[in-house]
N, C-alpha and C positions, 0 to 999 in steps of 0.2 A: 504494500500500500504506500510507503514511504517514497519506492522508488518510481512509481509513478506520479504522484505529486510532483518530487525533483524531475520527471521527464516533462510533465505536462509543464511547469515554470519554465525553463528549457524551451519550448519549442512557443511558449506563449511570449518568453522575450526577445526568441528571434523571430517570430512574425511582428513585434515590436521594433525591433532594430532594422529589419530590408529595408522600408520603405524611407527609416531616415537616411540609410549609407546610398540608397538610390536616389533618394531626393540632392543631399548634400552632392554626389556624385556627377550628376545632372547639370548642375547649375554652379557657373563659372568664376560668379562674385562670389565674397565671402559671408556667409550667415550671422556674421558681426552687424551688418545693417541692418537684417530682417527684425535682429531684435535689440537694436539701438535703442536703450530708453532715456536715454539724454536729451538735451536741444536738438533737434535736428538740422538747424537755422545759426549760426553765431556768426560772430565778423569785427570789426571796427570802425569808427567813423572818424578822420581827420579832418581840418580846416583850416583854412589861413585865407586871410584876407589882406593883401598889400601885404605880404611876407608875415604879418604877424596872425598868430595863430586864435581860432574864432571858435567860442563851444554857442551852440545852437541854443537858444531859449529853449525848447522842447523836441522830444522825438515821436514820432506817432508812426503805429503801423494798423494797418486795412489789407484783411485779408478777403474775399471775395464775397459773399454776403454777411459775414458776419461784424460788419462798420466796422470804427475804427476806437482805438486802444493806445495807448500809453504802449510805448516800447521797454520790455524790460531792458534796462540795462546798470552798467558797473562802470561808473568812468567813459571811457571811449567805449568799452565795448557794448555789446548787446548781445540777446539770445531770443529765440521763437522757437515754440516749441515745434513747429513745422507737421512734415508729414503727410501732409495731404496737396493732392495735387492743386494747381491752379496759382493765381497772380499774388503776391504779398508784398504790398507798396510801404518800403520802410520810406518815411517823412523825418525831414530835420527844419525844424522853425527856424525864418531866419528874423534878428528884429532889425530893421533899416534906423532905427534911432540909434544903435551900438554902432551898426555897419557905418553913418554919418560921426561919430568921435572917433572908431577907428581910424576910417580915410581922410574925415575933413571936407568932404564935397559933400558939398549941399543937395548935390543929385539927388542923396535918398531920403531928403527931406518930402518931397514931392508926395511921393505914395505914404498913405494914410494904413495901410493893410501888411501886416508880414508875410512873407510868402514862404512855402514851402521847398526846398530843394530834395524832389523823391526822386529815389529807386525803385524801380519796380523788377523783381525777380520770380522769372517765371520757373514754376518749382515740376517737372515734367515725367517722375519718378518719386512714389510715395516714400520708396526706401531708402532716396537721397541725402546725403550725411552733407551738408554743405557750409563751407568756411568761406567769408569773404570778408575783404580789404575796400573799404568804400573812401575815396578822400576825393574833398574840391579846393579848389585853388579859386581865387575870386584875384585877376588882378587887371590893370586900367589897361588897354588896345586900343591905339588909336579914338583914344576920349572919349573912348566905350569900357564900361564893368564888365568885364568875361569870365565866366565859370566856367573852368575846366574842372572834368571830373574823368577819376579813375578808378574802375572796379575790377577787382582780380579777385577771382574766385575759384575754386576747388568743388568737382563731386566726384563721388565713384564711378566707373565705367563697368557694365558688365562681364567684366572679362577678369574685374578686380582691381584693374590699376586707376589711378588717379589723374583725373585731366582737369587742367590748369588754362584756363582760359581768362583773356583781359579784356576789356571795352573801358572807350574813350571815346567822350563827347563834351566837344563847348557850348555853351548856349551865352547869349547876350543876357545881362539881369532882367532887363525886358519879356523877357523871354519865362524867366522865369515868376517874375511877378503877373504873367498872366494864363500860367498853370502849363507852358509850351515846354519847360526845361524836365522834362522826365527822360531818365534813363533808365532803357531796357534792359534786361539781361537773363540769361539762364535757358535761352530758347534754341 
């Protein structure tokens, strides 16, 4: 009797064990992401404005219907707990009353309204582990305010390895005080 129990455990934990060593076997990423229970989202945000460096009055993120949120974050950095597919517009406030005693030009006297400088990352893989480097540079072009922004980011690749991808885009302040300066990315 004993040693049928011990056969029956035996053959009830190897019909438990096939289908993971086939599954694991199968599939070319590693199983570290399926059950990633951390942020799936983290990154950094930097700034300077006329070389000196600018923290944002607020951070806000909007993720596809569920409005928008306070971004957690720690200093520069940030986290979301991510996961699910679809668009997640990380927002940094900017106040034009700071940006006018940083630079001194009265230009941003003019607008009454602070505007936002967002990213928007399109997240295309629920099991996406993804890190990113977000910074803008705000400095005077030809007697224009220009935002240069640069986003390097990291996800996993199916196969396991990590792909490293960067986007770069300027927009005029104009541009972005009337919601045109959004950068894409993750698509």
């Amino acid at each position: 009797m004993k040693k049928k129990v011990i056969r029956c455990s035996i053959i009830g934990l190897a019909i438990l064990l096939i289908p993971v060593i086939v599954f694991m076997c199968s599939r070319p990423y590693p199983l570290k992401y399926f059950f990633y229970s951390g942020d799936r989202i983290t990154g950094t945000f930097t700034m300077s404005v006329a070389g000196i460096k600018y923290e944002p009055v607020d951070e806000m993120l909007e993720y596809a219907n569920q409005g928008t949120q306070r971004l957690n974050t720690n200093g520069a950095a940030f986290s979301i707990k991510g996961g699910n597919y679809g668009s997640y517009k990380i927002s940094f406030v900017l106040d034009n009353k700071e940006l006018h005693k940083l630079t001194g030009d009265e230009y941003f006297e003019v607008y009454t309204s602070n505007p936002a400088l967002t990213f928007q990352y399109i997240n295309t893989n629920w099991w996406h582990v993804t890190e990113m480097t977000l910074s803008a540079e705000m400095v005077l072009l030809n007697n224009e305010w220009t935002v240069n922004t640069k986003v390097v980011y990291t996800e996993p690749l199916e196969n396991g390895s990590i792909s490293e991808n960067k986007v770069e885009n300027s927009f005029s302040y104009d541009e972005i005080m009337s919601g045109d300066g959004l950068v894409y990315f993750g698509v």
